[in-house]
mmCIF file of the N, C-alpha and C atoms, coordinates in Angstrom:
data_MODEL
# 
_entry.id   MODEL 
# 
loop_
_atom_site.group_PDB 
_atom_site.id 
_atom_site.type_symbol 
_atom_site.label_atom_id 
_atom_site.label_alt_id 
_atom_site.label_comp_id 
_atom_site.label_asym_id 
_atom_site.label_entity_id 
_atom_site.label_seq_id 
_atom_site.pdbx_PDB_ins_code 
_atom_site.Cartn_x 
_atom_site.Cartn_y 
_atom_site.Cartn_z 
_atom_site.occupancy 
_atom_site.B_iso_or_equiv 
_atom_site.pdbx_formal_charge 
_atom_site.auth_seq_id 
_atom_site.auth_comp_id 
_atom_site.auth_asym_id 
_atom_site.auth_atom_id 
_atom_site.pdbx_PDB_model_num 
ATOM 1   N N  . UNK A 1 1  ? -72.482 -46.688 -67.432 1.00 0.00 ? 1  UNK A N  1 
ATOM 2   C CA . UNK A 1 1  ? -71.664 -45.836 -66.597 1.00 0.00 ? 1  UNK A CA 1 
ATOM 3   C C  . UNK A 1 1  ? -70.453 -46.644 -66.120 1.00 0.00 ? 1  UNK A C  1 
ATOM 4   N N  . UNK A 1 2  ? -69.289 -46.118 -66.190 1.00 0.00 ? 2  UNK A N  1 
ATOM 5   C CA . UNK A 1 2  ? -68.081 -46.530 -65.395 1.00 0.00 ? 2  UNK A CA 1 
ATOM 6   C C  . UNK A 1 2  ? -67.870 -46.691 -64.180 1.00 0.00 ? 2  UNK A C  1 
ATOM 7   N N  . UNK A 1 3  ? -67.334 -48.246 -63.545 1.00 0.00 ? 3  UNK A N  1 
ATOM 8   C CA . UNK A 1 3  ? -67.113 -48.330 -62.176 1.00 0.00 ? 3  UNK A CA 1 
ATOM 9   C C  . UNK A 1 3  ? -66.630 -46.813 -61.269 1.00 0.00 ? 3  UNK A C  1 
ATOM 10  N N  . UNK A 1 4  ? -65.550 -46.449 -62.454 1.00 0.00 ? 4  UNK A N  1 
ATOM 11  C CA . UNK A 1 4  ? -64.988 -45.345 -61.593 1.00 0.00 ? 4  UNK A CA 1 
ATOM 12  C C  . UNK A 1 4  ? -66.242 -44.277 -61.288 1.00 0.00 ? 4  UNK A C  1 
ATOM 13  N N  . UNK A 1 5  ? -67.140 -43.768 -61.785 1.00 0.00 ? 5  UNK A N  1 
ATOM 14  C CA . UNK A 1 5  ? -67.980 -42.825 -61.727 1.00 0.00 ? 5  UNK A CA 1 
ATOM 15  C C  . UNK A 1 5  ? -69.264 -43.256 -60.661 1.00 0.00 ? 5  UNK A C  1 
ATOM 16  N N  . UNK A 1 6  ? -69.112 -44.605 -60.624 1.00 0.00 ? 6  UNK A N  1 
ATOM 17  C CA . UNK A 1 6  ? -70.420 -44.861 -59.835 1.00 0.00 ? 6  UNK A CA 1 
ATOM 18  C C  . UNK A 1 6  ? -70.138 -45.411 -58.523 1.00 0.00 ? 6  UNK A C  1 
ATOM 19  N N  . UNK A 1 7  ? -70.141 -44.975 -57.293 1.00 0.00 ? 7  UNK A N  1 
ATOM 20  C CA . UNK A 1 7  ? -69.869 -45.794 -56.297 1.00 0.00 ? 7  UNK A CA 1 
ATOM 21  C C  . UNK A 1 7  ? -69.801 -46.736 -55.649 1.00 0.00 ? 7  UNK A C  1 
ATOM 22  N N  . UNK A 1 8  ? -71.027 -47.695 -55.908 1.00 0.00 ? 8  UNK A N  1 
ATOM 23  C CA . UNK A 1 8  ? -71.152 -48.823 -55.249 1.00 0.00 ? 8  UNK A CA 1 
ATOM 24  C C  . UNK A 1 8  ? -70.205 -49.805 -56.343 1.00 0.00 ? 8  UNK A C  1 
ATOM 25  N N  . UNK A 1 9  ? -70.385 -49.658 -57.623 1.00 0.00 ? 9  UNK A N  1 
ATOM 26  C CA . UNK A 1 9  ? -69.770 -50.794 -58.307 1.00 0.00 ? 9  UNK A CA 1 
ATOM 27  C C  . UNK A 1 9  ? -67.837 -50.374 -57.977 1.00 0.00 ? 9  UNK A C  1 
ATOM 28  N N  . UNK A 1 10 ? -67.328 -49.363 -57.441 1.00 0.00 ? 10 UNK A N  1 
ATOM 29  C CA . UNK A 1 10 ? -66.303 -48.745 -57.378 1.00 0.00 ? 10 UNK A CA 1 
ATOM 30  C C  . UNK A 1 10 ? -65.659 -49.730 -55.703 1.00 0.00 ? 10 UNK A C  1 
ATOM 31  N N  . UNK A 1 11 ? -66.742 -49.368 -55.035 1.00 0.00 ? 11 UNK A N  1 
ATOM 32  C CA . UNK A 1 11 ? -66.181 -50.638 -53.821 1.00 0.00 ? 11 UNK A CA 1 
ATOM 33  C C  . UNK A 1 11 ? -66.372 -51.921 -53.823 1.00 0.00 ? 11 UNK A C  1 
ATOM 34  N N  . UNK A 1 12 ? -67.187 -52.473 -55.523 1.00 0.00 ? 12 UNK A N  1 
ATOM 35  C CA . UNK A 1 12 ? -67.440 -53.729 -55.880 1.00 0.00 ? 12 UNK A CA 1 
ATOM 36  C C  . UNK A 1 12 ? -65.731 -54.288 -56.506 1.00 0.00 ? 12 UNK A C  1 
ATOM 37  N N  . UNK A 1 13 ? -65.316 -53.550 -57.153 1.00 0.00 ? 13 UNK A N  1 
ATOM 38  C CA . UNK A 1 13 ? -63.879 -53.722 -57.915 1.00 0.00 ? 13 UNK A CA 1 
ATOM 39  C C  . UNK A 1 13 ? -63.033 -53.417 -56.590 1.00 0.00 ? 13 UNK A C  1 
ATOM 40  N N  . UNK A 1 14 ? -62.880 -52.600 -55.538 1.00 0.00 ? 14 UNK A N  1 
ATOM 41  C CA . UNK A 1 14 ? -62.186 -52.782 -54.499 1.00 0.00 ? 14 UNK A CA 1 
ATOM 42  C C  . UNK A 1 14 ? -62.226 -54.168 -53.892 1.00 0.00 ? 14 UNK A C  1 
ATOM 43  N N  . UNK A 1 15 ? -63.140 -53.977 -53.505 1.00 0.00 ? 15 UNK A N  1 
ATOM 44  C CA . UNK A 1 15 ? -63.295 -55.387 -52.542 1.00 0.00 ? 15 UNK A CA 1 
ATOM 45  C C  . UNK A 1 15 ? -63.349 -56.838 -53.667 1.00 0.00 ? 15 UNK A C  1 
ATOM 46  N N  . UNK A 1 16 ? -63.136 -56.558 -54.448 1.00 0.00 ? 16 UNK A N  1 
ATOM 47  C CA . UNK A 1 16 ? -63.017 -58.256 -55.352 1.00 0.00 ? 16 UNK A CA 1 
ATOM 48  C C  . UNK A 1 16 ? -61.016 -58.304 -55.958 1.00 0.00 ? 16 UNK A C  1 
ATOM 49  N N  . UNK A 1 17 ? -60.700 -56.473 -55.592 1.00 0.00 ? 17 UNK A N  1 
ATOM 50  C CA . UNK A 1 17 ? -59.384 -56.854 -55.668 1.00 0.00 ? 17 UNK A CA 1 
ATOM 51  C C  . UNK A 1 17 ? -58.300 -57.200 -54.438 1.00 0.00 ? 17 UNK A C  1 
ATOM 52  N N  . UNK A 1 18 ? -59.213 -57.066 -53.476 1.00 0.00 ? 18 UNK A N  1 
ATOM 53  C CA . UNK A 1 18 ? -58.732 -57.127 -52.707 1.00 0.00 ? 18 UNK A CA 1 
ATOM 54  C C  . UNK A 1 18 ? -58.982 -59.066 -52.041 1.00 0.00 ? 18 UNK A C  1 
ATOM 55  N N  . UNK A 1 19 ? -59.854 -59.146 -52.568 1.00 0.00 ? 19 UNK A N  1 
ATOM 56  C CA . UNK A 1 19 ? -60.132 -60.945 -52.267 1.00 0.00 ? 19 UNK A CA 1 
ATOM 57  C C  . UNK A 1 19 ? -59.165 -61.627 -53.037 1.00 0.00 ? 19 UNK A C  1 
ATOM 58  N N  . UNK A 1 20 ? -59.545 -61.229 -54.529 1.00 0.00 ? 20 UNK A N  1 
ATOM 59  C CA . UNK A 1 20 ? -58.561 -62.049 -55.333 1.00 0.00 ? 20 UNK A CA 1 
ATOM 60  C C  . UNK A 1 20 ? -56.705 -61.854 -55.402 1.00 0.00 ? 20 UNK A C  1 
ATOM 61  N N  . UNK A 1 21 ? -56.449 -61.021 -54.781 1.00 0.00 ? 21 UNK A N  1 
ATOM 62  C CA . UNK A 1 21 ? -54.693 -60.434 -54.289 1.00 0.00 ? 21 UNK A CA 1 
ATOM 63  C C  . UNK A 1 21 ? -54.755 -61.387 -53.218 1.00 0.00 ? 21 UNK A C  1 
ATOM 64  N N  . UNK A 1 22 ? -55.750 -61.389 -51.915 1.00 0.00 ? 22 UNK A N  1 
ATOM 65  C CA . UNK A 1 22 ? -55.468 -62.632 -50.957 1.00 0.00 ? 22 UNK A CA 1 
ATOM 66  C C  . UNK A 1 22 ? -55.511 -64.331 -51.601 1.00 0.00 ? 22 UNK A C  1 
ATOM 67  N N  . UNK A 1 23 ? -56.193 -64.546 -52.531 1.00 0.00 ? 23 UNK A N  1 
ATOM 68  C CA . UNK A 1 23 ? -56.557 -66.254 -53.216 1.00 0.00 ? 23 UNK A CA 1 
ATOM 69  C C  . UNK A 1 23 ? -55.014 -66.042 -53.637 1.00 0.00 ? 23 UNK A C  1 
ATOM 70  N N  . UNK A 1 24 ? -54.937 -65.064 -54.447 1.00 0.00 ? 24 UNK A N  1 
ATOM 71  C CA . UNK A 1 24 ? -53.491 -65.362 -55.367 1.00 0.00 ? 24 UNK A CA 1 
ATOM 72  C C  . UNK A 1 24 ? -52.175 -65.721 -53.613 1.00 0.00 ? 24 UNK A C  1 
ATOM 73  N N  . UNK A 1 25 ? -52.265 -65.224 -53.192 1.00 0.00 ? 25 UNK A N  1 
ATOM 74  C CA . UNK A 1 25 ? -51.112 -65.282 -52.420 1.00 0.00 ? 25 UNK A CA 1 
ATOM 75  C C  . UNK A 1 25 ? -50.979 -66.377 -51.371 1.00 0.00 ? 25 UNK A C  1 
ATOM 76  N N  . UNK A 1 26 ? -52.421 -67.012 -51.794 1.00 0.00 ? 26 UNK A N  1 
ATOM 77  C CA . UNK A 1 26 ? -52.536 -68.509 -50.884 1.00 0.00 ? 26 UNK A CA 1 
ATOM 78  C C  . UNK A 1 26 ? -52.112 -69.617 -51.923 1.00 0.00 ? 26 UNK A C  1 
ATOM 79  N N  . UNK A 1 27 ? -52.448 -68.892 -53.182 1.00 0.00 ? 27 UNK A N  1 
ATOM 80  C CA . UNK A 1 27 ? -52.001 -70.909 -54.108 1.00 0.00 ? 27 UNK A CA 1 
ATOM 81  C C  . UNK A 1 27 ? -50.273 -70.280 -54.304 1.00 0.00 ? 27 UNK A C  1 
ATOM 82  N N  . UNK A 1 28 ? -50.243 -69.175 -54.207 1.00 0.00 ? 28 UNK A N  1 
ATOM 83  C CA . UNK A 1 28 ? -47.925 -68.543 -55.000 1.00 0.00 ? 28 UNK A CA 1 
ATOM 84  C C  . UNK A 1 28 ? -48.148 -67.278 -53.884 1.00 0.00 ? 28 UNK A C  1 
ATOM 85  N N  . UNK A 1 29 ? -47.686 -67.738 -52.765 1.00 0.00 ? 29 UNK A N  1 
ATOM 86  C CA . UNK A 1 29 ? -46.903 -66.877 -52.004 1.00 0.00 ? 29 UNK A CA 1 
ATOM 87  C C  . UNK A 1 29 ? -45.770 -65.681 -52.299 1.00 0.00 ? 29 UNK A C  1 
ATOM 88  N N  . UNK A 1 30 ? -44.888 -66.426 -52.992 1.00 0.00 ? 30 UNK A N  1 
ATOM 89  C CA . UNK A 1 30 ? -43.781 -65.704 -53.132 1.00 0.00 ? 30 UNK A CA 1 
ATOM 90  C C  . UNK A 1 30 ? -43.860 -64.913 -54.512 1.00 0.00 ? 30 UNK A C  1 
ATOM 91  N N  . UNK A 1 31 ? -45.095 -64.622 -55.248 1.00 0.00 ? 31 UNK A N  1 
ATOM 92  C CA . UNK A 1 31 ? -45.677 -63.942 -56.444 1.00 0.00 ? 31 UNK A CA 1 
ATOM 93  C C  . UNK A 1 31 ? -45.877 -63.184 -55.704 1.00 0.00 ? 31 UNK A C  1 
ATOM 94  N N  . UNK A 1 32 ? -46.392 -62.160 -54.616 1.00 0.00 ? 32 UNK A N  1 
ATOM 95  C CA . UNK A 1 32 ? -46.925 -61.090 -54.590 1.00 0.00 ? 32 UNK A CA 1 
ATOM 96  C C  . UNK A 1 32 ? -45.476 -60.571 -53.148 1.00 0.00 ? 32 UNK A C  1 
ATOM 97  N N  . UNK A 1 33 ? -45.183 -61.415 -52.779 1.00 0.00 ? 33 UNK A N  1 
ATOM 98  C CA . UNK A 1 33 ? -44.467 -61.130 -51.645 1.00 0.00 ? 33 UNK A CA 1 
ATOM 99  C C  . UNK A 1 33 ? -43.082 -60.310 -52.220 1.00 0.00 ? 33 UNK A C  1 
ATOM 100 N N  . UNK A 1 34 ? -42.810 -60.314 -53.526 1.00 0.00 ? 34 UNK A N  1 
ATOM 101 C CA . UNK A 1 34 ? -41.047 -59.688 -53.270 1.00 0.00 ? 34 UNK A CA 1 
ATOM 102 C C  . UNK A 1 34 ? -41.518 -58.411 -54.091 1.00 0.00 ? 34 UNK A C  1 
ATOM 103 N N  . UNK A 1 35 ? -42.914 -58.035 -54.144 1.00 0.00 ? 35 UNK A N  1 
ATOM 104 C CA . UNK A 1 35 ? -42.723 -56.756 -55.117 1.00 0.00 ? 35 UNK A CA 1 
ATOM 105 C C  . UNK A 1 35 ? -43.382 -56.031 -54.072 1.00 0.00 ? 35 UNK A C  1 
ATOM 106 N N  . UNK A 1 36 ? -43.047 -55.118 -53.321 1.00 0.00 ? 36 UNK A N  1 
ATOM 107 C CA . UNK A 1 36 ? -43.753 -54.585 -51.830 1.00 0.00 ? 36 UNK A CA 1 
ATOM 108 C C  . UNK A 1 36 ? -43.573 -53.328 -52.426 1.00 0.00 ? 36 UNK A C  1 
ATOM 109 N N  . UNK A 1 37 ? -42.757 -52.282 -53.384 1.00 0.00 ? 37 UNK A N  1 
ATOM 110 C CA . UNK A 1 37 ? -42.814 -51.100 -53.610 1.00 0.00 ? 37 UNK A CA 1 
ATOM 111 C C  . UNK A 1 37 ? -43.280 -51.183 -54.967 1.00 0.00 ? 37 UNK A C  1 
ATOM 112 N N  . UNK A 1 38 ? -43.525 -49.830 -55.403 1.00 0.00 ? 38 UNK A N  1 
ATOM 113 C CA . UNK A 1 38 ? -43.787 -49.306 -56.954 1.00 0.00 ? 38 UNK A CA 1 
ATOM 114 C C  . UNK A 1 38 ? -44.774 -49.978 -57.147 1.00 0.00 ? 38 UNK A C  1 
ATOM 115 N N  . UNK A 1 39 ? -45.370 -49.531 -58.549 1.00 0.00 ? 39 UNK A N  1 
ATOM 116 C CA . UNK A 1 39 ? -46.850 -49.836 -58.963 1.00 0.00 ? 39 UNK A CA 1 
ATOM 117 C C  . UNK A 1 39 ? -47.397 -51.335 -58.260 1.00 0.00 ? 39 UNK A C  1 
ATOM 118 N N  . UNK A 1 40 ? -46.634 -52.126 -58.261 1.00 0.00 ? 40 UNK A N  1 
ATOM 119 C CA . UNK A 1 40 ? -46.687 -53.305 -57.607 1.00 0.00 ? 40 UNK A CA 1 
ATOM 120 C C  . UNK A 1 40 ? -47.065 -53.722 -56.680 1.00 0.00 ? 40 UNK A C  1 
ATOM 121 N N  . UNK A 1 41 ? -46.620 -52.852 -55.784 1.00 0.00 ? 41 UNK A N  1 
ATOM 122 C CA . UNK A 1 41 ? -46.729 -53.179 -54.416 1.00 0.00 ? 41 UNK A CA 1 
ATOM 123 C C  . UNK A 1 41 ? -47.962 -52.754 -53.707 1.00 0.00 ? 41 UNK A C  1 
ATOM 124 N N  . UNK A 1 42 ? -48.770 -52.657 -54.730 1.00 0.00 ? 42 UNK A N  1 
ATOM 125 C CA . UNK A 1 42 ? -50.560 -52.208 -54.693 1.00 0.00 ? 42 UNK A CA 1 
ATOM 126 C C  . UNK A 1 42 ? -51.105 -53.256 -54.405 1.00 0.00 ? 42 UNK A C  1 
ATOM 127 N N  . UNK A 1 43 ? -50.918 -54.355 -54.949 1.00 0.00 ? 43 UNK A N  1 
ATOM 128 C CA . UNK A 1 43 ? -51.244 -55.324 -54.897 1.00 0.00 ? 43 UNK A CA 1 
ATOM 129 C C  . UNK A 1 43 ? -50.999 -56.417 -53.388 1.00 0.00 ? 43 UNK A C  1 
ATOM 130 N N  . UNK A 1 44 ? -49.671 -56.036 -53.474 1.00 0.00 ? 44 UNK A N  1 
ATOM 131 C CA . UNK A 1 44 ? -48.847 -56.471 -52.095 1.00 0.00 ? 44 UNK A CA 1 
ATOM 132 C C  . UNK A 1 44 ? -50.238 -55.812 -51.040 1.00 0.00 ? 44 UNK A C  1 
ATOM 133 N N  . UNK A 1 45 ? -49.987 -54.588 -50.668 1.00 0.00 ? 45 UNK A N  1 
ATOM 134 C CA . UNK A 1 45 ? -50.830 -53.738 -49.650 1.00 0.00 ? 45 UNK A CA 1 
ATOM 135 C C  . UNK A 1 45 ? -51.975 -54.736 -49.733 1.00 0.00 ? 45 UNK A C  1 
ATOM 136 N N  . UNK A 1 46 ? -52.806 -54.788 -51.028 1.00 0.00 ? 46 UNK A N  1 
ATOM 137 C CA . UNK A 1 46 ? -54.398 -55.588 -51.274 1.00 0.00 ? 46 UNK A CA 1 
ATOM 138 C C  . UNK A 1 46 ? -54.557 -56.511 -50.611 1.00 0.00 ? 46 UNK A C  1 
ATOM 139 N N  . UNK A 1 47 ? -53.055 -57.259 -50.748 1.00 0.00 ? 47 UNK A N  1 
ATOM 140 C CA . UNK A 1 47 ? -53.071 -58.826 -50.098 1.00 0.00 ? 47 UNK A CA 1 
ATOM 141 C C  . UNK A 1 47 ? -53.012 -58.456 -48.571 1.00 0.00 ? 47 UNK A C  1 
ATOM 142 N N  . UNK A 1 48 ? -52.614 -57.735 -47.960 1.00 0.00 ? 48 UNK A N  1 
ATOM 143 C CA . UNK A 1 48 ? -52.505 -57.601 -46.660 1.00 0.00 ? 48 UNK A CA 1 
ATOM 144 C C  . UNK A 1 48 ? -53.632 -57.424 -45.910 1.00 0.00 ? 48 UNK A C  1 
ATOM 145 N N  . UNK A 1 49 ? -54.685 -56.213 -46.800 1.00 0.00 ? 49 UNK A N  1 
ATOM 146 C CA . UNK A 1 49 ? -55.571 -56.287 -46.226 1.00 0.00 ? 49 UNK A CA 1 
ATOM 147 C C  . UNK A 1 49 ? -56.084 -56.977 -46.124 1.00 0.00 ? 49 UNK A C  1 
ATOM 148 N N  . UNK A 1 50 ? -56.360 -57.615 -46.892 1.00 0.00 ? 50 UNK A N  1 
ATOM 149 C CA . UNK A 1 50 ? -57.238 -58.800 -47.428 1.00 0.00 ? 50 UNK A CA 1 
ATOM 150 C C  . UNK A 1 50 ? -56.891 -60.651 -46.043 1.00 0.00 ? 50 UNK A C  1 
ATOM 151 N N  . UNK A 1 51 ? -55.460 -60.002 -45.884 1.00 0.00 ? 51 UNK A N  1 
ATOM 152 C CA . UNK A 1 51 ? -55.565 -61.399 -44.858 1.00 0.00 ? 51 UNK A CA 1 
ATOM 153 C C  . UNK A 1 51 ? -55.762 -60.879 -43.455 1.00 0.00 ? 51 UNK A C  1 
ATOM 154 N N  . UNK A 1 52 ? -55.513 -59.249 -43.120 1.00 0.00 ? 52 UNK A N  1 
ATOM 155 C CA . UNK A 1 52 ? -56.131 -59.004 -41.963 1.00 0.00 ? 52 UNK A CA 1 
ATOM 156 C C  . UNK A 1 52 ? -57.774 -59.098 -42.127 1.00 0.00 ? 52 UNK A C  1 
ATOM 157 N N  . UNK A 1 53 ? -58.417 -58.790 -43.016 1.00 0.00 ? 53 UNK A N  1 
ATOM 158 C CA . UNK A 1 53 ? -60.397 -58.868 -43.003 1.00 0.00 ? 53 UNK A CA 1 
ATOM 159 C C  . UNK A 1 53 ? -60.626 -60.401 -42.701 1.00 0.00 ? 53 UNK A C  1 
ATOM 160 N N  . UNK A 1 54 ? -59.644 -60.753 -43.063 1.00 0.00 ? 54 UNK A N  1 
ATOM 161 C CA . UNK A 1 54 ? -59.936 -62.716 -43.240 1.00 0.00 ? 54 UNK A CA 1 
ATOM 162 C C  . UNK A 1 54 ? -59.418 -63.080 -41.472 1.00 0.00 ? 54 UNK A C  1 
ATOM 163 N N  . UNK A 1 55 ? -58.315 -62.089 -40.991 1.00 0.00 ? 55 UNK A N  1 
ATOM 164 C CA . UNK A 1 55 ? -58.026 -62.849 -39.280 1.00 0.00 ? 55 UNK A CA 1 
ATOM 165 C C  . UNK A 1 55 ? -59.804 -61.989 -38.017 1.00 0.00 ? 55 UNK A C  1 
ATOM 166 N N  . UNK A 1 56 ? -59.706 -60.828 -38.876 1.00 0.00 ? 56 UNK A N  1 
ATOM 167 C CA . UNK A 1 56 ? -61.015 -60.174 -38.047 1.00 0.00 ? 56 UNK A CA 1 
ATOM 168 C C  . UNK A 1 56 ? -62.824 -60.859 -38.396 1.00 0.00 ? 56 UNK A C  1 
ATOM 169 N N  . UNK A 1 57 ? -62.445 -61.725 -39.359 1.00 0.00 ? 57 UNK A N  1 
ATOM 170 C CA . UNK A 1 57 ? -63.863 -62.577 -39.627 1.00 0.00 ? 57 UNK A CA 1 
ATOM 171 C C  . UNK A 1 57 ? -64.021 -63.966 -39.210 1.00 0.00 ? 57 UNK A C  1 
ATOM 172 N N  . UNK A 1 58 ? -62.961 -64.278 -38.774 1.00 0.00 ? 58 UNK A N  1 
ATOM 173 C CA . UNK A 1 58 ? -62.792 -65.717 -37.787 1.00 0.00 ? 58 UNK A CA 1 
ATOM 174 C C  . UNK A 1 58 ? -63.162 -65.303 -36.699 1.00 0.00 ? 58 UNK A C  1 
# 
């Protein structure tokens, strides 16, 4: 069965894109930082969340 069809593995690919958009933006900052709109900027958003879950788990 496909992540997309099954739920739990569906917030398994969320939440691992959303970790790995924060790693990427700690070793190349300025890789995720200048593309903030269009398909791109999905990623941008990912990273954001991803460093607010990381200031609310300290």
């Amino acid at each position: 069965m496909s992540a997309i069809f099954n739920f739990q593995s569906l917030l398994t690919v969320i939440l691992l894109l959303i970790c790995t958009c924060a790693y990427i933006r700690s070793l190349a900052p300025s890789l995720l930082d200048r593309n903030k709109t269009g398909l791109l900027g999905v990623f941008w958003k990912c990273t954001r969340t991803g460093l607010n879950l990381q200031k609310i788990m300290e």
